[in-house]
N, C-alpha and C positions, 0 to 999 in steps of 0.2 A: 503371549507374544513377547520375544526378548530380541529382536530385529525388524525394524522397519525397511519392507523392502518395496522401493517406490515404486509407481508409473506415472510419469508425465502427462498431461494430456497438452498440446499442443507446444512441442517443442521449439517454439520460434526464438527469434531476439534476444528476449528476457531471459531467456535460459542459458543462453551460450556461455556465460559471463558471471552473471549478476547472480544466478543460484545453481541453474543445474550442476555444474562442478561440484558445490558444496555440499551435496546428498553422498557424495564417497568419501568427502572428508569429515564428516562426523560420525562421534563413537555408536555403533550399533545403529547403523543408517545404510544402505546399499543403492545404487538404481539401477533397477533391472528390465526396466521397459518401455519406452517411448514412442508416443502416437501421435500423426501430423495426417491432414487428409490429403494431402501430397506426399505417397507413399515415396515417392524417392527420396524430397528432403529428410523423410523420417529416417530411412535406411543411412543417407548420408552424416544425421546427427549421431545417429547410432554406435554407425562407423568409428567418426570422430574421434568420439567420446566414450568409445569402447563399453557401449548398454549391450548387452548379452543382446538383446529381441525389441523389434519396433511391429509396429501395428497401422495401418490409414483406417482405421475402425476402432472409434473410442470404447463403445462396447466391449469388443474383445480384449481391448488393455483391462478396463477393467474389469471381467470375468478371467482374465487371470489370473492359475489359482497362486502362483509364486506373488501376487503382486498385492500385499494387505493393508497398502496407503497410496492415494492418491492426488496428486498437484496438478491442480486447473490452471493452468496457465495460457488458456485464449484470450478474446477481447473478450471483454464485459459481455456482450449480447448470448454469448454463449455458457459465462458461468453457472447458471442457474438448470439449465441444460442439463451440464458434463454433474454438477455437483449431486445434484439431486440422482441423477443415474447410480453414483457411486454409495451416497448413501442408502440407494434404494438395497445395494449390495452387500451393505454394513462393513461397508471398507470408512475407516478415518478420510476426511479430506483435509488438504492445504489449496485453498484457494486466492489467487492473485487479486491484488484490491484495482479500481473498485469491487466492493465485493461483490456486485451486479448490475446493471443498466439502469437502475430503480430502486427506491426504496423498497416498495411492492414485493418484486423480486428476491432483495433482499433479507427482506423479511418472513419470505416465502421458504427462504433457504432454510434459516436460522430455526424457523418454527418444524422443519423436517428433521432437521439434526436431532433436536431436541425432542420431537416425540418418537424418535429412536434410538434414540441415546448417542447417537454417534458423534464421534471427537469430530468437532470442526472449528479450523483456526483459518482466519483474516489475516494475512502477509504484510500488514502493516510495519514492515521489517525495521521501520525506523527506532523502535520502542525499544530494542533488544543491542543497539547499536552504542559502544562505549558513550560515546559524545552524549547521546540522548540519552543515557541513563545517568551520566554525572548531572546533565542539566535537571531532571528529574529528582537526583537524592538531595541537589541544592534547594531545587523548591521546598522540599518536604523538610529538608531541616533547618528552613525560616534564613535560610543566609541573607537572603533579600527583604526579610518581614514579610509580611504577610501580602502575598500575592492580591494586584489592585488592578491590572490592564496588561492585555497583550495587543499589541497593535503587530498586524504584520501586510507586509508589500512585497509582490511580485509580479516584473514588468519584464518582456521579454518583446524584441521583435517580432513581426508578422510573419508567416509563412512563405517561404519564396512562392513561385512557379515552380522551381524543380521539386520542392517539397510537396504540392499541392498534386505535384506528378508521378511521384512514390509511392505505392502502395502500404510500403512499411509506414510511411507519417500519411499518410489520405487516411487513412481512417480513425485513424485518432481525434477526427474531427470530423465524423460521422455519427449524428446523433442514434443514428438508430444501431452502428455497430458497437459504437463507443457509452451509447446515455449520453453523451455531452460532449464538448469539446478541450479544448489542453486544462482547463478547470477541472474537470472529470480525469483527466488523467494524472493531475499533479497537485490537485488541491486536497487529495483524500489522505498523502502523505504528511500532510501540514496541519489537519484538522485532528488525524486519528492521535496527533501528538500533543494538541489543545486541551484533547477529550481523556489523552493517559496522565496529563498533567494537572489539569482543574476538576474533572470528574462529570457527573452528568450533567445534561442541559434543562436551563429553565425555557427561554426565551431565543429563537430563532430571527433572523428578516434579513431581508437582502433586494438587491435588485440585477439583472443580467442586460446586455444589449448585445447588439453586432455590432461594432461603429465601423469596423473596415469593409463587411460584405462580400469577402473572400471566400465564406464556403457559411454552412447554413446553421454552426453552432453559435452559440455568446463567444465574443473574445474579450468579453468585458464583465465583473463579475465582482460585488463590494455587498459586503454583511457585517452582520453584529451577532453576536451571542450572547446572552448573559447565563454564567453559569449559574447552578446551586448556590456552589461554592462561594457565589458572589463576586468571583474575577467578569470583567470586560473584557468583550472581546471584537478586535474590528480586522477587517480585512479587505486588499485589494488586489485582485488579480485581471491584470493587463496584458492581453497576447496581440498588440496593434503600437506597441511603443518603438518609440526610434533607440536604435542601438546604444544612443549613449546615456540613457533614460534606461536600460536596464539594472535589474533590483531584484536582489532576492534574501529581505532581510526579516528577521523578527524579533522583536524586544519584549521583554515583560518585565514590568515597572511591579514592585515591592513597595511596601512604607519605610523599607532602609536601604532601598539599592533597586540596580536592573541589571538583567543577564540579557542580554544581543547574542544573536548565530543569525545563521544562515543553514538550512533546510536542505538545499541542493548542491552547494559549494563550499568548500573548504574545509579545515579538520581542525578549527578552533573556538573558542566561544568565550566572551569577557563576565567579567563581572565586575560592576561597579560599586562598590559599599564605603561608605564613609572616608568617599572622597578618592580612595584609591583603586583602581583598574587592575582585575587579575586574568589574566590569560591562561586557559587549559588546552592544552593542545592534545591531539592525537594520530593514531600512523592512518595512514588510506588502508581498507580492506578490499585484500584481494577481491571476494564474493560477498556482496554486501547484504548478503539474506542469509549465509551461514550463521551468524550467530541467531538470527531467528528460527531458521531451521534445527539449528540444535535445541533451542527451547522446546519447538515443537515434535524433536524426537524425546525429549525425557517425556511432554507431556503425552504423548501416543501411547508411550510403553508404560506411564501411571506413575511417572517418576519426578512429577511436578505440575506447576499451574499450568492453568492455560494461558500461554502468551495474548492472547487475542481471539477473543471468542465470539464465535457469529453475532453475540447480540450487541457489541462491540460494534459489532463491523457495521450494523443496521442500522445505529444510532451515528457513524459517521457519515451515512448514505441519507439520513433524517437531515442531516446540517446541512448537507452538499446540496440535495433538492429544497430546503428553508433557504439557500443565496439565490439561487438558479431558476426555481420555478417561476 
């Protein structure tokens, strides 16, 4: 193989933007096929986005014989579905995090890849992303001293009515299509970056509630982790706060400093060391999964690591139901 040539499988949302574009902008990367079971939207993304051939039959995308890698990109409930089909096919997958509605699942995945050998990569896109990789090589080269605590907070308004009216946001906050609700959708972003930063987990616990009773998932959601490594880890995720009470920060405290970002917003991050505050900033990317897409096209074609690999992805689905259950 010296070409990765994609198929989508559910070309919604997350694709218009945030990656599909960026499978034609990386070297030795093409998309050549996209599947929705609303064959019109599919034809219409197609269209677009100028993909050669669209499908409303996930099967047949991936029994395409042009088509030797494959991006899950439905909700959660179906990952485990479309993935397992694909590796039943010995095609590579890129699958959308979470990387499935459950651990269970997830690990259902992971142990199939592996006793097939087949390349499977977690879209944990944040890992590959400048910002998070400067934060990343500061930890490792002690600029902070030796990592002691990550505390992190995210508080966010409730869901309208007209949200709760949407189909695009109603399911997001549908356990059985989602796994869980805006925690499940936003908190595997923040963990898988916990988990690339301190290493593996010793110690789990947490607690979930509903306090608003808007729709039938947790919109409340507060854990600890303690790593290996021996970093602290605390968190709080609030989807029922009032607007001005929103927050989306994280800090991790050193024995000679702490580095602060934020997760979801903005393109810079501080660092505090003896006494003085340095600011790193960076540009907004167009496709903010392209540079993990390209990771995972050297890694396809044998031309590097695995950016993020299923047992990766199992062990951020392990944290996720350790707050939640």
């Amino acid at each position: 193989m010296n070409k990765i040539n994609w198929g989508i499988i559910g070309c919604g949302d997350v694709t218009e933007l945030k990656s599909g574009p960026a499978f034609n902008k990386v070297a030795s990367s093409s998309l050549v096929a996209v599947m929705r079971r609303d064959g019109a939207k599919a034809e219409d993304y197609a269209r677009r986005h100028k993909v050669p051939r669209w499908y409303d039959d996930a099967n047949k995308l991936i029994n395409d014989a042009e088509v030797n890698a494959i991006y899950v990109a439905t909700p959660p409930s179906s990952h485990e579905e479309y993935a397992l089909a694909a590796i039943k096919a010995g095609k590579p997958v890129y699958v959308e995090k979470p990387m499935a509605n459950s651990y269970a699942a997830a690990r259902t995945l992971a142990e199939a890849a592996a006793a097939k050998n087949i390349p499977l990569v977690v879209a944990h896109y944040r890992r590959q992303q400048p910002l998070f990789k400067k934060i990343k090589q500061l930890i490792d080269d002690k600029i902070i001293g030796t990592p002691l605590l990550a505390r992190l907070e995210l508080s966010k308004p409730p869901l309208t009515k007209e949200d709760l009216a949407d189909p695009k946001i109603a399911w997001r906050v549908n356990p059985a299509v989602a796994g869980g609700g805006l925690f499940h959708d936003l908190s595997p972003h923040q963990l898988d970056l916990m988990y690339h930063f301190f290493g593996p987990v010793k110690t789990v616990t947490g607690i979930a509630a509903n306090q608003g009773g808007l729709y039938s998932a947790a919109d409340l959601v507060a854990g600890n982790i303690l790593f290996k490594s021996g970093v602290a880890f605390s968190g709080t995720w609030c989807f029922n706060a009032a607007a001005e009470a929103t927050t989306d920060r994280c800090e991790i405290t050193g024995t000679d400093g702490k580095i602060s970002f934020s997760v979801f917003s903005g393109t810079h991050f501080t660092v505090l060391t003896g006494g003085k505050t340095t600011t790193h900033s960076f540009d907004t990317l167009q496709h903010v999964q392209q540079p993990m897409i390209e990771a995972t096209v050297r890694y396809f074609l044998g031309e590097g690591p695995n950016p993020c690999s299923g047992e990766e992805g199992v062990e951020v689905m392990r944290m996720m139901e350790g707050f939640s259950s």
